[in-house]
C-alpha positions in Angstrom: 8.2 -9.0 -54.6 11.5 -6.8 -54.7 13.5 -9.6 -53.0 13.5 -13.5 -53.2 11.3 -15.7 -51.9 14.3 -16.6 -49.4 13.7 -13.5 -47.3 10.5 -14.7 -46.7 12.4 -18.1 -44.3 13.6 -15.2 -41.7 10.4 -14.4 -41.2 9.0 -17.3 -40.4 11.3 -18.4 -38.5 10.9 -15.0 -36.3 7.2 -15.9 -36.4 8.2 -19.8 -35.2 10.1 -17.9 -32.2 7.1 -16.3 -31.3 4.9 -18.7 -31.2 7.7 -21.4 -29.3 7.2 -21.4 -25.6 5.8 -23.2 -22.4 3.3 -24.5 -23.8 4.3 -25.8 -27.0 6.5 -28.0 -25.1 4.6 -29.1 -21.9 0.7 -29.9 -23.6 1.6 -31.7 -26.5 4.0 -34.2 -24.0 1.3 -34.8 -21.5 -1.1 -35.4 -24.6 1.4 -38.6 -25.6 1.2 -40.0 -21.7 -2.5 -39.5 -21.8 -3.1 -41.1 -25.3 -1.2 -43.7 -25.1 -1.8 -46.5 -28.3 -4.1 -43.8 -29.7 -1.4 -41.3 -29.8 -1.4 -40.8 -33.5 -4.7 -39.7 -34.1 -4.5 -37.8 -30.7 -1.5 -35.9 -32.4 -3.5 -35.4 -36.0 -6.1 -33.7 -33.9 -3.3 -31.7 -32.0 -1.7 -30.5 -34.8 -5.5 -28.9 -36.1 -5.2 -26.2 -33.3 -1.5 -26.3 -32.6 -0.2 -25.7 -36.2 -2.8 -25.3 -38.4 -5.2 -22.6 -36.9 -2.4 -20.5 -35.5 -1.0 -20.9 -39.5 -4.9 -19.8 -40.4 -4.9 -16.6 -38.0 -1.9 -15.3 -39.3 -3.2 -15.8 -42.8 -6.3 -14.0 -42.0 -4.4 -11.4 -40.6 -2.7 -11.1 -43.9 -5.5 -11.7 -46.1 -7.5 -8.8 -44.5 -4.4 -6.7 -43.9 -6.1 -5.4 -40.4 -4.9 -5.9 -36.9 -7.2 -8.3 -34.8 -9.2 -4.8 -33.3 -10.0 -3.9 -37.1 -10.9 -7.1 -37.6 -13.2 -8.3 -34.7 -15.0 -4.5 -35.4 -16.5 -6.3 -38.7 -18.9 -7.3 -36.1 -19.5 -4.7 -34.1 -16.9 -1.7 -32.5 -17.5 -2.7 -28.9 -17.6 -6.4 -29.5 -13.8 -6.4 -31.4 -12.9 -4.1 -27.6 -14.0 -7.1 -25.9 -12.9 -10.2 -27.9 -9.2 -8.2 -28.7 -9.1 -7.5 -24.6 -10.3 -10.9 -23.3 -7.8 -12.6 -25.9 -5.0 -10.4 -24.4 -5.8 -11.0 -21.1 -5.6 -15.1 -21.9 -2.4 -14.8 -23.4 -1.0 -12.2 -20.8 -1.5 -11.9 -17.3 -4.4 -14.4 -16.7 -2.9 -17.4 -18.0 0.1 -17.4 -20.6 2.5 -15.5 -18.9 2.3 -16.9 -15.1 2.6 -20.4 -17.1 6.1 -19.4 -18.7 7.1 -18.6 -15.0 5.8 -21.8 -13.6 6.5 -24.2 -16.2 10.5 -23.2 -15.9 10.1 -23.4 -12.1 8.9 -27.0 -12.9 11.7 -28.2 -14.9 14.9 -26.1 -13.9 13.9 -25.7 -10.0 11.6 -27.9 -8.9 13.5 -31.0 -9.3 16.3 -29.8 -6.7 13.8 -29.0 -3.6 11.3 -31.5 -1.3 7.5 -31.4 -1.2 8.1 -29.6 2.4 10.3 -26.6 0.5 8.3 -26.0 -3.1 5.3 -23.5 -2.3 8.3 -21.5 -0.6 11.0 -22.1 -3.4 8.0 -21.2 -5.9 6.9 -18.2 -4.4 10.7 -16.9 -4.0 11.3 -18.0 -7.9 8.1 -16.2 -8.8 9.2 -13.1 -7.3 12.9 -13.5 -8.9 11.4 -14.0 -12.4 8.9 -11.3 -12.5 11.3 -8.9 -11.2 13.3 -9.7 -14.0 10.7 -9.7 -16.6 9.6 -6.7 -15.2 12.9 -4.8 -15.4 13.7 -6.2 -19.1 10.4 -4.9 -20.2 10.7 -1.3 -19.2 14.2 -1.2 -20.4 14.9 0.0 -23.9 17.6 -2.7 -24.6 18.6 -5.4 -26.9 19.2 -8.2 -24.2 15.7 -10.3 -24.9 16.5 -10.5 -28.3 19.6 -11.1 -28.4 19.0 -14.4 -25.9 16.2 -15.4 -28.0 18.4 -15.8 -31.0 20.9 -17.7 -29.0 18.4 -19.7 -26.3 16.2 -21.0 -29.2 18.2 -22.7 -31.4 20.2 -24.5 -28.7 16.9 -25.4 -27.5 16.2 -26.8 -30.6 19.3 -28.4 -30.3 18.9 -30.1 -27.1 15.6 -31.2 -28.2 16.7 -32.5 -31.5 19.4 -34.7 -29.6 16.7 -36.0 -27.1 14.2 -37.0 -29.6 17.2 -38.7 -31.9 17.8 -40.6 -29.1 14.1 -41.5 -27.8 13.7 -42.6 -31.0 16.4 -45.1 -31.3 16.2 -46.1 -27.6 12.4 -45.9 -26.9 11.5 -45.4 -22.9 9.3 -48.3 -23.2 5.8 -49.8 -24.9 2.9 -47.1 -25.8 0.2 -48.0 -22.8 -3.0 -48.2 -23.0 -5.4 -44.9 -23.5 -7.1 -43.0 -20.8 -10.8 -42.8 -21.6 -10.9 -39.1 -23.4 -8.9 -41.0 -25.9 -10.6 -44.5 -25.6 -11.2 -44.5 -29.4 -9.3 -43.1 -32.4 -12.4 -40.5 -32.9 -12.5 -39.8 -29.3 -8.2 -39.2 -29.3 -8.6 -37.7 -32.6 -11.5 -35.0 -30.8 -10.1 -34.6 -27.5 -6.0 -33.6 -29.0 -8.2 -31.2 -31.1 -9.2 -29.4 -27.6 -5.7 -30.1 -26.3 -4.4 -28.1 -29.1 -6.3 -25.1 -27.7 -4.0 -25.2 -24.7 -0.9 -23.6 -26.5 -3.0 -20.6 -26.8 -1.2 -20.3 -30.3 -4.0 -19.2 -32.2 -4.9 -16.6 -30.1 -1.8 -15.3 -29.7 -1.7 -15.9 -34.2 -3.8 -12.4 -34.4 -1.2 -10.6 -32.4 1.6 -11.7 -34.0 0.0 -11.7 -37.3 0.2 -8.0 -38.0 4.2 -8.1 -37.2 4.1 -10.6 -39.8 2.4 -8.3 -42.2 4.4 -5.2 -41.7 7.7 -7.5 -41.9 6.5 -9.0 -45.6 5.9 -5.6 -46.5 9.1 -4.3 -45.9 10.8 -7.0 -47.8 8.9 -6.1 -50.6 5.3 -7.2 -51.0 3.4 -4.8 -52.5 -0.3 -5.3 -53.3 -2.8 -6.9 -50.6 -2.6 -10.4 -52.7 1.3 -10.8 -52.4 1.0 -9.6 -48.7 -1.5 -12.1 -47.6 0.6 -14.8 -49.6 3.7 -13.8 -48.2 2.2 -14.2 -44.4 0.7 -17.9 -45.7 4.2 -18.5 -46.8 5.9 -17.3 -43.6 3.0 -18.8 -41.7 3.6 -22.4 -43.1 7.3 -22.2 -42.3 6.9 -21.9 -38.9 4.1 -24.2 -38.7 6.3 -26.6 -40.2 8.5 -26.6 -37.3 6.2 -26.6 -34.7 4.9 -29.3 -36.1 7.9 -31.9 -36.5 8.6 -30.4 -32.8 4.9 -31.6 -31.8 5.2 -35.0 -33.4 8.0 -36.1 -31.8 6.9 -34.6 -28.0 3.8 -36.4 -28.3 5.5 -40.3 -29.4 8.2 -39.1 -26.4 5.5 -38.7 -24.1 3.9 -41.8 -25.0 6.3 -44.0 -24.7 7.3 -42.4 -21.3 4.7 -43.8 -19.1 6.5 -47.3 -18.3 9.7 -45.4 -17.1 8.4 -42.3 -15.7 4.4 -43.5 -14.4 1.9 -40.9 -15.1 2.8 -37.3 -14.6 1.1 -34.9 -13.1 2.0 -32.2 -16.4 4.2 -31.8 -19.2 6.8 -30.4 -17.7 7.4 -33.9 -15.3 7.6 -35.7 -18.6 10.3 -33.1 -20.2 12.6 -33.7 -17.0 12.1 -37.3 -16.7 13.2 -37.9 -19.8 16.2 -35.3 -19.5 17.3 -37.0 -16.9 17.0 -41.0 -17.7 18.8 -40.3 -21.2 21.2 -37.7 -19.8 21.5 -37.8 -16.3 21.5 -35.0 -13.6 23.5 -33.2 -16.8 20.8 -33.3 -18.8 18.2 -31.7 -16.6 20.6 -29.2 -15.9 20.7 -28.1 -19.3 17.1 -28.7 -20.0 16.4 -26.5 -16.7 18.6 -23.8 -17.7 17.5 -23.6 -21.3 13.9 -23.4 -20.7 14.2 -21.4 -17.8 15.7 -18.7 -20.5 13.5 -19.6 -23.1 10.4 -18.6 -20.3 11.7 -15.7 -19.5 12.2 -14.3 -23.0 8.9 -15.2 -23.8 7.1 -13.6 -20.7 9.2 -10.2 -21.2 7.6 -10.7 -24.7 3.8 -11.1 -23.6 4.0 -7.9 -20.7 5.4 -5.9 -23.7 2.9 -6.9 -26.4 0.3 -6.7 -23.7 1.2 -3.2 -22.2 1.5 -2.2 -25.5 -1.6 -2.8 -26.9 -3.4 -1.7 -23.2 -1.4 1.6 -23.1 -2.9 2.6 -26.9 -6.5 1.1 -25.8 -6.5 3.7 -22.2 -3.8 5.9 -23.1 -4.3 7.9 -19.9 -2.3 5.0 -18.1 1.1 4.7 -19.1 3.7 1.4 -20.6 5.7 1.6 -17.6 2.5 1.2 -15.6 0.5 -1.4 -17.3 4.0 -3.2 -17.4 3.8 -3.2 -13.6 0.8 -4.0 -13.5 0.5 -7.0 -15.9 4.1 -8.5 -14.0 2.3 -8.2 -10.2 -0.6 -9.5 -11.6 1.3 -12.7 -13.4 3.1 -13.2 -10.4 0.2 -14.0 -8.0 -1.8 -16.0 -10.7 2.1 -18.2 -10.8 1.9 -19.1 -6.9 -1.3 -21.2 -7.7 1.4 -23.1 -9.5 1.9 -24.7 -12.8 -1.3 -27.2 -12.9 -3.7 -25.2 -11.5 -3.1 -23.1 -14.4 -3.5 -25.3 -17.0 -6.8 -26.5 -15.4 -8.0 -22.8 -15.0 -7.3 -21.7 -18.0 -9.4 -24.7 -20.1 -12.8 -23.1 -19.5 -11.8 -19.9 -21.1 -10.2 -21.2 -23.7 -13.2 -23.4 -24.3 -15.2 -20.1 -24.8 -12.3 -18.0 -26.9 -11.3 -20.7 -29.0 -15.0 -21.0 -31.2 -14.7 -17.5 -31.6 -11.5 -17.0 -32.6 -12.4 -20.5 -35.7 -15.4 -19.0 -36.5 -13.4 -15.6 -37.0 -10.8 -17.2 -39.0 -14.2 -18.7 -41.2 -15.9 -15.5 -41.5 -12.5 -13.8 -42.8 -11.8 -16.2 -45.6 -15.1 -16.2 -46.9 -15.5 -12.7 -46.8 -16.0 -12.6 -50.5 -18.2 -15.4 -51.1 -20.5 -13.8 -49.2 -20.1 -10.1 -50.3 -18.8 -9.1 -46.8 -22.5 -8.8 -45.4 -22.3 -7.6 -41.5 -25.3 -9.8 -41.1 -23.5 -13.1 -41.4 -20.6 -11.7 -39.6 -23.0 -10.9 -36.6 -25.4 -14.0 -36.8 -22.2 -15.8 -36.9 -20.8 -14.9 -34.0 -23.6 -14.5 -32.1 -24.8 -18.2 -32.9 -21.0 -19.4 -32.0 -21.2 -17.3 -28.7 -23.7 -18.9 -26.4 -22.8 -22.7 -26.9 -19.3 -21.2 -26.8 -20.4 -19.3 -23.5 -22.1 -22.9 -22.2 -19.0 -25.1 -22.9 -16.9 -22.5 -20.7 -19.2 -23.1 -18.2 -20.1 -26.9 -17.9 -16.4 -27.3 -18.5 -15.7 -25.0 -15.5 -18.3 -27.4 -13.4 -21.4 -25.3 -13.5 -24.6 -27.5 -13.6 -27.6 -25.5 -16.0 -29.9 -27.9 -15.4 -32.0 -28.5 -18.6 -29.9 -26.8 -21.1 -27.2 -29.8 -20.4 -29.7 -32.0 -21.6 -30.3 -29.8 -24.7 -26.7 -29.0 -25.3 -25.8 -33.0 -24.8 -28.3 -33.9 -27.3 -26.7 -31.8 -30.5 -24.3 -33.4 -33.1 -20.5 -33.6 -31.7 -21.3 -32.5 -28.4 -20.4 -35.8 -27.0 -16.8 -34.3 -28.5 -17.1 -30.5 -26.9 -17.6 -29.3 -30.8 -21.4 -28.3 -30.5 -20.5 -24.9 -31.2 -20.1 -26.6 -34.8 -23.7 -26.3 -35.6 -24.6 -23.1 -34.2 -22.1 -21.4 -36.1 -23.3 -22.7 -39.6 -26.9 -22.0 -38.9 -25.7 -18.3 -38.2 -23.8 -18.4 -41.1 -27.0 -19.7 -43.1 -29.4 -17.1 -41.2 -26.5 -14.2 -42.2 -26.3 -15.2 -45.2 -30.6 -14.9 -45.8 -30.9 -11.7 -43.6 -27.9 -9.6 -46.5 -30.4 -10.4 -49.1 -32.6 -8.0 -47.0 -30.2 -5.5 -46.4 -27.5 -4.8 -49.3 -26.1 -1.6 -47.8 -24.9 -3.4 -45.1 -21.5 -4.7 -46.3 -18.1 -4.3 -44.0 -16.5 -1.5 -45.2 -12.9 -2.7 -46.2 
């Protein structure tokens, strides 16, 4: 490395910017209301998906020195077209980016406007904030930045002050569970899947390769000091998400006495704005997120145009920008909870092959980089993958429920688990039979 191993605490802390948004502060919230006296292992199990496997996809990124594309076409060129699209589309205009829009219309609007007024207040909000995001992502400025560099850290800041202050003056008692987190296995399982709601580790192989071109221009070298480097960075700002996570969760559970049950995250946030602040407090809360949002969703339509402009490069940024903010706009009017409940079947399907990616890329070596295993791998984790998006999205299949409800950790919505090691097994036996077929790096 040319330069200290300072330079590398910029970068993660660019990398904890990325990754901090509506989510990351409404799920992990909820999670506390909904887990009660089993909050703790319900927050081990969070932090799994929320820290460490967004931590892990940058790594891999790192460790393989490809972009996601690259590294999905391991397993085959139109399979990595379909995974890299489908993962944009969850983080883009499908789910992540009408969430930043509704979870600030939660907190900094809502709160002022009557049952009778908020489908009209959200849809004129809507329109307001994707015209906004819109015009900031086609506009070859510095402004998004430069409010990201201020709006986070007072963010931080406001947060900081409300969880010094939950701490010492608790809300009330943690209440009893709700039954996905009846038993510490059950809570530790079920904040596992929660975790999969901040999207993080989806979005990890997006902003992984920014990572690895930022490490390199501070002066790693060869791929070894690249891919630690992007650990390195990747720790620092799973560090922070995680000290943010811990203390959402134990404000969220004990918020129930004071506030009731909530109907999402963002309820909780300005509930307890306002009891340890007063009207002040939400004020500020609103206002912060509300920029914090809007940063973020510029942020998505840009990545997302990006990478859609180089995929069909007969349709232009300017117009998959359009595009992506009318299209984020009408999934916002379903509103915030909707979106939340939408978006679980999907991520119950992307989320086993995005682990079983992260698997197949650190182990490359071990098992000589055979496409076999990378194929057998993914193919195994697909179906069950395919069949918990499903029966999580209501669909009754009849005797394959009784099939899928009968393999080890499906009780937990992890029977992917098993189908993905017997493909890795089966890969690993079918490269003894075919030793040209290695991923070429």
């Amino acid at each position: 490395m040319k330069k200290s191993a300072n330079s590398l605490i910029p970068i993660g802390l660019m990398l904890f910017a990325l990754f901090f948004g509506a989510g990351n502060l409404i799920f992990p919230v909820f999670m506390g209301q909904n887990s009660g006296v089993n909050t703790i292992p319900a927050t081990i199990g969070f932090l799994i998906t929320g820290v460490g496997l967004p931590i892990l996809g940058v790594a891999a990124i790192g460790y393989s020195g490809n972009d996601l594309q690259a590294l999905a076409s391991r397993i085959h060129p139109k399979y990595a077209i379909f995974f890299t699209v489908a993962l944009y589309l969850t983080i883009g205009p499908a789910f992540a980016i009408p969430r930043t829009a509704t979870t600030s219309f939660e907190i900094a609007i809502s709160p002022f406007f009557g049952s009778a007024m908020k489908s009209s207040a959200l849809y004129i909000f809507c329109f307001l904030f994707f015209v906004v995001s819109w015009w900031l992502s086609i506009s070859p400025n510095k402004l998004v930045s430069r409010i990201g560099k201020v709006i986070t850290p007072v963010l931080l800041l406001f947060l900081a002050l409300l969880f010094i202050v939950s701490t010492i003056h608790p809300m009330g008692p943690w209440q009893p569970a709700a039954d996905s987190y009846r038993d510490t296995m059950k809570a530790l399982t079920q904040g596992f899947l929660d975790g999969y709601g901040t999207m993080d580790a989806l979005a990890a192989f997006v902003f992984g390769i920014i990572v690895v071109n930022s490490v390199r221009q501070y002066g790693a070298d060869t791929n070894e000091e690249v891919a630690l480097s992007t650990l390195k960075s990747g720790l620092i700002a799973g560090a922070c998400l995680g000290i943010i996570y811990i203390f959402l969760c134990f404000l969220g559970a004990s918020s129930v006495t004071e506030l009731g049950m909530q109907e999402n995250g963002a309820g909780v946030l300005v509930g307890a704005a306002h009891y340890y602040f007063g009207s002040y407090g939400r004020i500020v809360m609103g206002v912060i997120v509300l920029l914090a949002c809007l940063t973020t969703s510029v942020g998505l339509i840009t990545a997302c145009a990006e990478y859609f402009s180089r995929l069909i490069p007969a349709l232009s940024y300017t117009l998959w920008v359009s595009a992506f903010s009318i299209i984020s706009f009408f999934v916002a009017l379903f509103g915030l909870t909707t979106i939340i409940k939408a978006a679980i079947p999907v991520l119950m399907f992307l989320y086993p092959l995005t682990i079983s990616l992260v698997i197949l890329t650190f182990t490359h070596s071990l098992y000589g980089g055979y496409r076999s295993v990378y194929r057998t791998a993914t193919l195994f984790t697909f179906f069950p993958s395919l069949y918990d998006g499903l029966h999580t999205a209501g669909l009754s299949l009849g005797g394959l429920d009784t099939f899928m409800a009968s393999l080890p950790l499906a009780g937990y919505g992890l029977s992917w688990v098993s189908f993905c090691l017997a493909g890795l097994i089966l890969g690993i036996i079918l490269s003894h039979f075919q030793p040209a077929k290695a991923v070429q790096e």
